[in-house]
C-alpha positions in Angstrom: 169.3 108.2 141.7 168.1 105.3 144.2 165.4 105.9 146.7 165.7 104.0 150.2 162.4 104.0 151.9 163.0 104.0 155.6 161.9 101.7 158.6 163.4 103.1 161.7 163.1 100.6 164.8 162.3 100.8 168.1 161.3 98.3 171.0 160.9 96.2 167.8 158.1 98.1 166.4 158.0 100.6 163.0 157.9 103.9 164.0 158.8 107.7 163.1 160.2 110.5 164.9 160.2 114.5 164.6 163.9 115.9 164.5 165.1 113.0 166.2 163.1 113.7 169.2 162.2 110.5 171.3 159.1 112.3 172.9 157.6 112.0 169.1 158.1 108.3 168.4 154.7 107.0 167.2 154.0 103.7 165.6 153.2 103.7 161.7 153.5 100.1 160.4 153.3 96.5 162.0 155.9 94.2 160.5 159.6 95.5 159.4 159.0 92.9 157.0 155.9 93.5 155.3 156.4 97.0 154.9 159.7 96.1 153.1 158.0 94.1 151.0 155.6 96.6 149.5 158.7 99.1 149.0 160.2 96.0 146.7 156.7 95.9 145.2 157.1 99.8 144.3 160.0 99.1 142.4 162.6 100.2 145.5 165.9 98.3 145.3 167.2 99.2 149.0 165.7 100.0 152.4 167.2 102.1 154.9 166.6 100.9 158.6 167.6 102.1 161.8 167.9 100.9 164.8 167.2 103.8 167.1 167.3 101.4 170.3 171.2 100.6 169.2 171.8 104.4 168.5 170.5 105.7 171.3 171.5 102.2 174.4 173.7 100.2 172.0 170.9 97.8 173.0 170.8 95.2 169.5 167.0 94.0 170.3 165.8 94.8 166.8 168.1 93.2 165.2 165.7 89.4 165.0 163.8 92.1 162.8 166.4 93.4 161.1 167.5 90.1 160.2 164.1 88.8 158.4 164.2 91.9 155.9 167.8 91.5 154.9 167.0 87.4 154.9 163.6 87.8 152.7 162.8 90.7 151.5 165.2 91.0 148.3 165.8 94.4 149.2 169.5 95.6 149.7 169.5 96.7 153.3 171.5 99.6 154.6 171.6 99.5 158.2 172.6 102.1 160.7 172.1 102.6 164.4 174.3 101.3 166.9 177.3 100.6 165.3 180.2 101.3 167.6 182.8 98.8 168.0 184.7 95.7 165.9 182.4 93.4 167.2 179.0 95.9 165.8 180.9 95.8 162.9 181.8 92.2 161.9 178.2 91.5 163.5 176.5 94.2 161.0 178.3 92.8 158.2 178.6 89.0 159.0 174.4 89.1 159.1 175.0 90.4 155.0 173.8 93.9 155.3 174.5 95.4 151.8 175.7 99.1 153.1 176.4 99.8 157.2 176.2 103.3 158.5 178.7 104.4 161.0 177.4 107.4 163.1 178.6 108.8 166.1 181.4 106.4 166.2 182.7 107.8 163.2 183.3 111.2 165.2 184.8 109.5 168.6 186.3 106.6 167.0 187.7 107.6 163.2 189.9 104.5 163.8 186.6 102.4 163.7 185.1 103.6 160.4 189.2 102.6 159.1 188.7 99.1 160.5 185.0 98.6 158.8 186.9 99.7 155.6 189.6 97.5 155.6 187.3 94.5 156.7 184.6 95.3 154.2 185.4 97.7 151.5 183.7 101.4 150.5 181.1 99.9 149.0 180.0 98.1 152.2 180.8 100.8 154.4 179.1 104.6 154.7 179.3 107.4 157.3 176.4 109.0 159.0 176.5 112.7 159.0 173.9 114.3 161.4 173.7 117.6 161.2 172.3 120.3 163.5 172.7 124.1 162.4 175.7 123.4 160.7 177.2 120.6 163.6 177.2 116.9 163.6 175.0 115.5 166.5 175.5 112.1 167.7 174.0 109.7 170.5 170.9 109.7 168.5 171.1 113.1 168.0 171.1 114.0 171.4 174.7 115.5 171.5 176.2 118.4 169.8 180.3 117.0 169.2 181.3 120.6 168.3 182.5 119.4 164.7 181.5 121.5 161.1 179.8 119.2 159.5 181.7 119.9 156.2 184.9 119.5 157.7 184.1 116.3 159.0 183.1 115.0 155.6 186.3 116.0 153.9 187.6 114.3 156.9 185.9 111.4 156.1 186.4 111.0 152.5 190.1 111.3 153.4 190.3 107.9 155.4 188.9 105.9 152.1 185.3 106.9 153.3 183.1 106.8 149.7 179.4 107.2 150.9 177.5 109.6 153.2 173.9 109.8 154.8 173.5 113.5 155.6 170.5 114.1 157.8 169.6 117.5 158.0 168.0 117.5 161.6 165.9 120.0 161.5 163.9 118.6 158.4 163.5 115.0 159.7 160.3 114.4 160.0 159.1 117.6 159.4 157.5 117.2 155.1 159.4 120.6 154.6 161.2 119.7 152.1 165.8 118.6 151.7 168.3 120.9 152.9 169.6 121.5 149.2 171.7 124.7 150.5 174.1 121.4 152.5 174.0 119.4 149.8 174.9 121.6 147.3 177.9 122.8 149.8 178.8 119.4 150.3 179.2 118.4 146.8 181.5 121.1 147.1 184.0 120.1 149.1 183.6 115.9 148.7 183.2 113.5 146.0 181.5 111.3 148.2 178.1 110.0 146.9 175.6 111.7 148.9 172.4 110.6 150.0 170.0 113.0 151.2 168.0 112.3 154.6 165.4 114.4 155.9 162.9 116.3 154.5 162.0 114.6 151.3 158.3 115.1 150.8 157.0 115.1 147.4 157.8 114.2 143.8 159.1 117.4 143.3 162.1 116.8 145.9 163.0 114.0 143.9 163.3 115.3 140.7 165.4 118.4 142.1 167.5 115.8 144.4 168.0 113.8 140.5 169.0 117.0 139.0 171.6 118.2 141.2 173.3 114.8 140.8 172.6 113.6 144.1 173.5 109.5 144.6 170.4 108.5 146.6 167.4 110.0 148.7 165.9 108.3 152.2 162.0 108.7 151.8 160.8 108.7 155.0 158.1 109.9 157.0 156.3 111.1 153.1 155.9 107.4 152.4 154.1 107.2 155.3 151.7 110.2 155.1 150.6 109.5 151.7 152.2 112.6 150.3 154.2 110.7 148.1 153.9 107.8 145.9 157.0 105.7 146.2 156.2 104.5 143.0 155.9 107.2 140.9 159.1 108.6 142.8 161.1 105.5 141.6 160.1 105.9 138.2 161.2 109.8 138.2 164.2 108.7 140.1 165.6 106.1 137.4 166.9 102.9 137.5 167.7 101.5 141.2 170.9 99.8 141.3 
């Protein structure tokens, strides 16, 4: 199973939320950069960023940030936030991000996530499933688009779709542990790989999240609070592709 520590980006600075709230943003690292380069030290093969600014205003201006880690950090960077028309796309892609995430788009725009497929291939490409009580959230989580959120990923998978971030809202943030219940129903009705977001706090997550055959796991907000050892996480979690 990979691991993808996470930088989320706002106002070009590191920070962390709680459930997607914007009231809880706080600051917890200095350089995008830096902090990418001790997850490479700890043996981490990918970094998942955000831009939160582009998810939220479709404003690009982290994106100078963005740039150095995917330029110099040797990770492989899997990007999402923001991404919500051909040019976001070709942009995204032309800059040499390893994976893009299509979120909200992918629920107004289905046409869009086609496009990025045909442009880029599966393995470039990944859909962002946000989920809320059982319905995908979009505009940064704000929204509620009325759509089961396992519905939507057999939807998905059906237009050539091959990977999926599922955020479980309600454990972003929150060092409660994944939402194995959605995972283990989504493995049920896709074939997609999955990679678990939200929630994933100590080693024990990760060896469960191994076990059930999960593809990847976004550590967050535990890298952060010291309550686990990314590490020791990547050595339970295998080799990182």
């Amino acid at each position: 199973m990979i691991l993808l520590p996470a930088i989320d980006m706002k106002d070009g600075c590191c920070v962390r939320l709680k459930k997607g709230d914007f009231a809880t943003v706080h600051q917890v690292a200095n350089s995008a950069l830096e902090t990418a380069k001790r997850f490479a030290d700890a043996g981490a093969s990918w970094v998942h960023m955000v831009d939160l600014d582009g998810a939220r205003d479709g404003i690009r201006q982290n994106f100078p940030f963005i740039y150095e880690v995917i330029q110099d950090s040797g990770l492989q960077v899997e990007l999402g936030g923001g991404i919500k028309n051909e040019l976001d796309v070709i942009t995204v892609g032309g800059a040499g991000v390893s994976r893009m995430v299509i979120g909200s788009a992918a629920v107004s725009r289905p046409d869009l996530v086609a496009y990025a497929l045909e442009q880029y291939g599966a393995d470039r490409v990944s859909v962002g499933i946000d989920c809320l009580n059982g319905s995908v959230r979009t505009s940064g989580w704000e929204q509620d688009s009325g759509l089961d959120c396992l519905e939507f990923a057999a939807h998905m998978e059906q237009i050539g779709v091959r990977t999926i971030i599922f955020t479980d809202i309600a454990a972003d943030g929150m060092l409660s542990g994944p939402s194995y219940r959605q995972l283990d129903a989504l493995q049920k009705v896709v074939s997609c790989k999955l990679v678990a977001s939200g929630g994933v706090t100590t080693l024990d997550d990760v060896k469960r999240l191994r076990d059930m055959g999960i593809y990847g796991a976004i550590i967050g907000k535990a890298y952060y609070a010291g309550t686990l050892d990314l590490a020791q996480a990547v050595r339970e979690a295998g080799p990182q592709e």
